[in-house]
N, CA, C and O of each residue as an XYZ file, in Angstrom:
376
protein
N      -1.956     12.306     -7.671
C      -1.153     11.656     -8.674
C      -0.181     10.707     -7.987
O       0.470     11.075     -7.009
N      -0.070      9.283     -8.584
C       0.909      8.530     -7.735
C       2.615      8.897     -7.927
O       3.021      9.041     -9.080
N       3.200      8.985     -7.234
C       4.469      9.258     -7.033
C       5.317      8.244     -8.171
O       5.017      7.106     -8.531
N       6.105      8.824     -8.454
C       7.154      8.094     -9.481
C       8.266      8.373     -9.266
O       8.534      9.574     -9.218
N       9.545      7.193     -9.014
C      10.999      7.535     -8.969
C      11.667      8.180    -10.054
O      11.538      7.763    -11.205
N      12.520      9.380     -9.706
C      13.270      9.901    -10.663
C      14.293      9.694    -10.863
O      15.152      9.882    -10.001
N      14.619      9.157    -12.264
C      15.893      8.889    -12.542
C      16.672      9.645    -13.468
O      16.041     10.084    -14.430
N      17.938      9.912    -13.408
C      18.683     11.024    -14.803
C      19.438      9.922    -15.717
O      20.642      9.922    -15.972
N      18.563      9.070    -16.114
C      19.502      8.255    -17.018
C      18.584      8.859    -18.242
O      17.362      8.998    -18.293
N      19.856      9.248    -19.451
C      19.731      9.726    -21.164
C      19.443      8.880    -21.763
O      20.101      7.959    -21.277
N      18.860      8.486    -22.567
C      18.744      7.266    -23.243
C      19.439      7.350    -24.304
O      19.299      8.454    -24.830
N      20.331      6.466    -25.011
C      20.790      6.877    -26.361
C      19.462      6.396    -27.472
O      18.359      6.088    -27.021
N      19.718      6.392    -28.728
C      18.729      6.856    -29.484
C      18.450      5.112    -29.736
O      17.289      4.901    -29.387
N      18.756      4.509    -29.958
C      18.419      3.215    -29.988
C      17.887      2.410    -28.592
O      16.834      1.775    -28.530
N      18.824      2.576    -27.527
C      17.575      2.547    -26.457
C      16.184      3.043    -25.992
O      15.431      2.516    -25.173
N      16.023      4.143    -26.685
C      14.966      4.649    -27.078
C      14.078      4.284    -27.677
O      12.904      4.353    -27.315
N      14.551      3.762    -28.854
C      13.550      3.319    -29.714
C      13.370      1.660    -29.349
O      12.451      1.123    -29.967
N      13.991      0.957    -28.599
C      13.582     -0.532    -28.035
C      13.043      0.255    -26.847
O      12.300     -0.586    -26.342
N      12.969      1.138    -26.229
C      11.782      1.553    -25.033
C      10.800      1.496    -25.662
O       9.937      0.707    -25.275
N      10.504      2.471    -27.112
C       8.931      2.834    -27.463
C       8.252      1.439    -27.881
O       7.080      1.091    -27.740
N       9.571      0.595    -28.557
C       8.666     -0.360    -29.327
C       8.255     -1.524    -28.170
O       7.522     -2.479    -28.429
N       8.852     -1.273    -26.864
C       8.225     -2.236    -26.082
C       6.765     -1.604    -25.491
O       5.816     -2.248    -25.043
N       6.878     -0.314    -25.617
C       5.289      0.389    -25.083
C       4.295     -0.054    -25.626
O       3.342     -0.606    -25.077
N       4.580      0.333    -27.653
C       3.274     -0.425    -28.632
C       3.209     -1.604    -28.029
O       2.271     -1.750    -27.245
N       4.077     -2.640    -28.205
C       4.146     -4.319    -27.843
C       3.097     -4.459    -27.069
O       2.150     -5.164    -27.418
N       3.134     -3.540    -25.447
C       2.616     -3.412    -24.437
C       1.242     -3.368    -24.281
O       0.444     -4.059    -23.647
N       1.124     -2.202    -25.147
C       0.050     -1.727    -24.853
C      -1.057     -2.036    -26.440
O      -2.273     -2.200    -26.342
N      -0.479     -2.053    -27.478
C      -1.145     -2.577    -28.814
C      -2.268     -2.119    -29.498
O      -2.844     -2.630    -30.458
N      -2.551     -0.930    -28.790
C      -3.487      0.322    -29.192
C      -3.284      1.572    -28.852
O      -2.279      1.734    -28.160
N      -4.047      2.748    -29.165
C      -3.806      3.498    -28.654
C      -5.348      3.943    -27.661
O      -6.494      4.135    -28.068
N      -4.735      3.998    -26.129
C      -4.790      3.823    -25.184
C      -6.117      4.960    -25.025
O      -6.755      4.872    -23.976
N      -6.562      6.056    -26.069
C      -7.681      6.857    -25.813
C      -8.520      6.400    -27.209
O      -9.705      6.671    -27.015
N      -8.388      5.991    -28.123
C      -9.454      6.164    -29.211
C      -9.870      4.371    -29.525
O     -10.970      3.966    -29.901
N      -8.443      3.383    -29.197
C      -8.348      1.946    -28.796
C      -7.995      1.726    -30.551
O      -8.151      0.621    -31.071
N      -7.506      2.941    -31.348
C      -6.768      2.420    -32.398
C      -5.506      1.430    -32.589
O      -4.481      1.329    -31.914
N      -5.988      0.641    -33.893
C      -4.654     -0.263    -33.345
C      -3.437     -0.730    -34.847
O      -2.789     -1.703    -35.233
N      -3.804      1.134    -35.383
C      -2.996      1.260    -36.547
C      -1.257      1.467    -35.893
O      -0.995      2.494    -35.266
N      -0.391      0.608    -36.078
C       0.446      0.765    -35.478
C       1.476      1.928    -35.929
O       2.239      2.699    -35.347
N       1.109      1.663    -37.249
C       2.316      3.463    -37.800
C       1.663      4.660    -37.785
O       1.999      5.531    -38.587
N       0.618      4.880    -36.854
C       0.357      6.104    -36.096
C       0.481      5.811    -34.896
O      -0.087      6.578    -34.120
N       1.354      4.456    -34.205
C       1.352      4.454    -32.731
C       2.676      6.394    -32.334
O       3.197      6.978    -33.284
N       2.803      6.744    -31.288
C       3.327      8.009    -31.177
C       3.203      7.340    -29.127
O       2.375      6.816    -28.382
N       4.552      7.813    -29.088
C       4.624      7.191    -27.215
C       4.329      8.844    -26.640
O       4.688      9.915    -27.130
N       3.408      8.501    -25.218
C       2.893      9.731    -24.355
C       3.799      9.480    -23.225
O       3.846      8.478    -22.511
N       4.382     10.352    -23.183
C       4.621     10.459    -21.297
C       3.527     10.859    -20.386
O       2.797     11.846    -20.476
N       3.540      9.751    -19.329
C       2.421     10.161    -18.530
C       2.857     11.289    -17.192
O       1.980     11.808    -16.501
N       4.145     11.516    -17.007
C       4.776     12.451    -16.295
C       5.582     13.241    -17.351
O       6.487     12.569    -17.845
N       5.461     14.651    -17.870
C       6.602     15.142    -19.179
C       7.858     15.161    -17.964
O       8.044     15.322    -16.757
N       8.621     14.840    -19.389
C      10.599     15.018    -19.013
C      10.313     16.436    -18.178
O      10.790     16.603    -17.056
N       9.340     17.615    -18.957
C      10.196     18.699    -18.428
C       9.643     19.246    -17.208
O       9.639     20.423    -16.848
N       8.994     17.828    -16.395
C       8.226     18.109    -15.212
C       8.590     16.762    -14.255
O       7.837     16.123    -13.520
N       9.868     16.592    -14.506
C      10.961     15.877    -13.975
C      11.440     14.449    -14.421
O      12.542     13.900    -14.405
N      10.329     14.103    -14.780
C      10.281     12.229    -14.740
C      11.484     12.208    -16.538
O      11.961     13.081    -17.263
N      11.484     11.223    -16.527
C      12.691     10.383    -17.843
C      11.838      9.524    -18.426
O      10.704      9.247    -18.036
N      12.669      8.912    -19.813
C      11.767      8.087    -20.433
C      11.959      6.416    -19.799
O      12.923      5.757    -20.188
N      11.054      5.877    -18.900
C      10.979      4.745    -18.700
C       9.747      4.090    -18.935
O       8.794      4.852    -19.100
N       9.450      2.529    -19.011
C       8.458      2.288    -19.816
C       7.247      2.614    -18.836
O       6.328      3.217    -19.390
N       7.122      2.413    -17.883
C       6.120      2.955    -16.368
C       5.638      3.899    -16.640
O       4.501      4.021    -16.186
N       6.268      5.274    -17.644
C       6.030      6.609    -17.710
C       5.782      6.413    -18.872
O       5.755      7.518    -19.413
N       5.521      5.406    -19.797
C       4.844      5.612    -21.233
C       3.864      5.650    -21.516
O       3.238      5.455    -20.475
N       3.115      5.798    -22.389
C       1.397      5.038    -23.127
C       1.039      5.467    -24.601
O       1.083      6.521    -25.235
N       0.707      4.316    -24.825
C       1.002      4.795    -26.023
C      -0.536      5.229    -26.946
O      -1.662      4.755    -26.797
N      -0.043      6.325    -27.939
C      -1.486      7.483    -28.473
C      -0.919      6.900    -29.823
O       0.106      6.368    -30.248
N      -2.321      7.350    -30.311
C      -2.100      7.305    -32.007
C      -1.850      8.489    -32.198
O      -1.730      9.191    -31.195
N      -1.672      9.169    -33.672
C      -0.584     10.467    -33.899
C      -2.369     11.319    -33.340
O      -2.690     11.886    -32.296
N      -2.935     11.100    -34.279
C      -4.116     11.858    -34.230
C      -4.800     12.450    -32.677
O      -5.288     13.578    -32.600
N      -4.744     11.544    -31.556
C      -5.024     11.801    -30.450
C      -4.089     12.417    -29.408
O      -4.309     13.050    -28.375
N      -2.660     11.908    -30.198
C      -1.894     12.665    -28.915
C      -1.547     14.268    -30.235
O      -0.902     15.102    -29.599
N      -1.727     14.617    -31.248
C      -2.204     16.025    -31.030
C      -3.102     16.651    -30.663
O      -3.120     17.840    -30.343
N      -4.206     15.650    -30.685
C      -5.506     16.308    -29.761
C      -4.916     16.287    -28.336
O      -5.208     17.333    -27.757
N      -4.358     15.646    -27.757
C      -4.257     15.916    -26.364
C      -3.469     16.975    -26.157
O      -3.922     17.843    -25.412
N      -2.135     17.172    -26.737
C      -1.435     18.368    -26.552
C      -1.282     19.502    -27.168
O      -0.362     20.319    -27.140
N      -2.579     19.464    -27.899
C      -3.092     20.708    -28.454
C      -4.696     20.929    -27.891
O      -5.681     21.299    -28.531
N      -4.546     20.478    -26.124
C      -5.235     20.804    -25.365
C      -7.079     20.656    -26.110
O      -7.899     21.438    -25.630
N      -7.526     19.758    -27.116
C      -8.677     19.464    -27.623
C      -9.369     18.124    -26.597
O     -10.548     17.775    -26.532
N      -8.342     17.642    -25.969
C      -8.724     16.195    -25.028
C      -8.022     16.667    -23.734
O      -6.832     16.966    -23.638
N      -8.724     16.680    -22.996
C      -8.519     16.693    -20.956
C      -8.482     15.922    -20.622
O      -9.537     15.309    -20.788
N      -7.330     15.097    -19.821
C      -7.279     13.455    -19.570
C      -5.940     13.436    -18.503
O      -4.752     13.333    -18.806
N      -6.445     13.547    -17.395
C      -5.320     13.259    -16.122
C      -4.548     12.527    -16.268
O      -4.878     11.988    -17.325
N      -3.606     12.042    -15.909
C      -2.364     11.416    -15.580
C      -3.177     10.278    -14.627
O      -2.971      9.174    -15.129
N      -3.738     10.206    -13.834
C      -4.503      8.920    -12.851
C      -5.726      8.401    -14.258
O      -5.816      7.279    -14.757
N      -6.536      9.651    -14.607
C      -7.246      9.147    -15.165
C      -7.032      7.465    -16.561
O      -7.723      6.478    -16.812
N      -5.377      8.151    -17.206
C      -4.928      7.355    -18.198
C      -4.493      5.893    -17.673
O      -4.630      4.824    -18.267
N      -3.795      6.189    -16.092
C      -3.184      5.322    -15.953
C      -4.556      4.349    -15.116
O      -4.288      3.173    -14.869
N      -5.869      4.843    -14.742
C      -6.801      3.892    -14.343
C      -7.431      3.719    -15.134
O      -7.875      2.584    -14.962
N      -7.838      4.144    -16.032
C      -9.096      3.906    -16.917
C      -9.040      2.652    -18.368
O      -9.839      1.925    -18.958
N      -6.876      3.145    -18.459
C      -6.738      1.962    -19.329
C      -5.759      0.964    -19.091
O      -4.899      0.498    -19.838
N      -6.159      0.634    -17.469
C      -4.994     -0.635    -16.825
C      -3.889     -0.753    -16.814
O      -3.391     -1.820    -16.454
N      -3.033      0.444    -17.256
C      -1.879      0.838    -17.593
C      -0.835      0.236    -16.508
O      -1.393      0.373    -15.419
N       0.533     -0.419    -16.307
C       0.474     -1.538    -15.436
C       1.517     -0.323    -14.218
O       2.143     -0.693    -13.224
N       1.411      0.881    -14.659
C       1.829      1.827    -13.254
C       0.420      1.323    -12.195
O       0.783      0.839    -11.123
N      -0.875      1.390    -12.382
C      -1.540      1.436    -11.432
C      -1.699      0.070    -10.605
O      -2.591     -0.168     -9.790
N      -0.679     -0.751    -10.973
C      -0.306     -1.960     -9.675
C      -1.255     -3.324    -10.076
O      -1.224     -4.377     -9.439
N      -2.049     -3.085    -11.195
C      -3.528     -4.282    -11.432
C      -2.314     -5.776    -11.955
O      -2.779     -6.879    -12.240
């Protein structure tokens, strides 16, 4: 897995939400099924908060609602390299 800097910055709730909406912007589907209904866009961390990393946009991608409960209701297996190579995600340097 490629290494990622950790940072402890909180986001307040409006920085937050100009993080996610620059992820959709970003990314303009969702990144496993290539839906591109935007009011089921739902932002993934590709490192979880509670496995150190913060919300920065590097650590986003963005799922439709439907797939990121399949993913974290363990129905979809999908690495952290795998997401970030398979859908050009701009952590992997392309």
């Amino acid at each position: 897995m490629r290494p990622m800097p950790k940072t402890n910055v909180v986001l307040s709730r409006a920085a937050w939400k100009k993080l996610v909406e620059e992820c959709f912007d970003r990314d303009g589907e969702c990144k496993l099924c290539g839906s591109g209904a935007k009011d089921t866009f739902c932002p993934h961390h590709l490192i979880p908060v509670s496995r150190g990393r913060v919300d920065t946009l590097g650590n986003l991608i963005t799922l439709c609602y439907a797939c990121h409960l399949r993913l974290h209701g363990g129905e979809l297996s999908v690495t952290v390299d795998e997401l970030i190579d398979r859908y050009n995600h701009p952590s992997n340097g392309a």
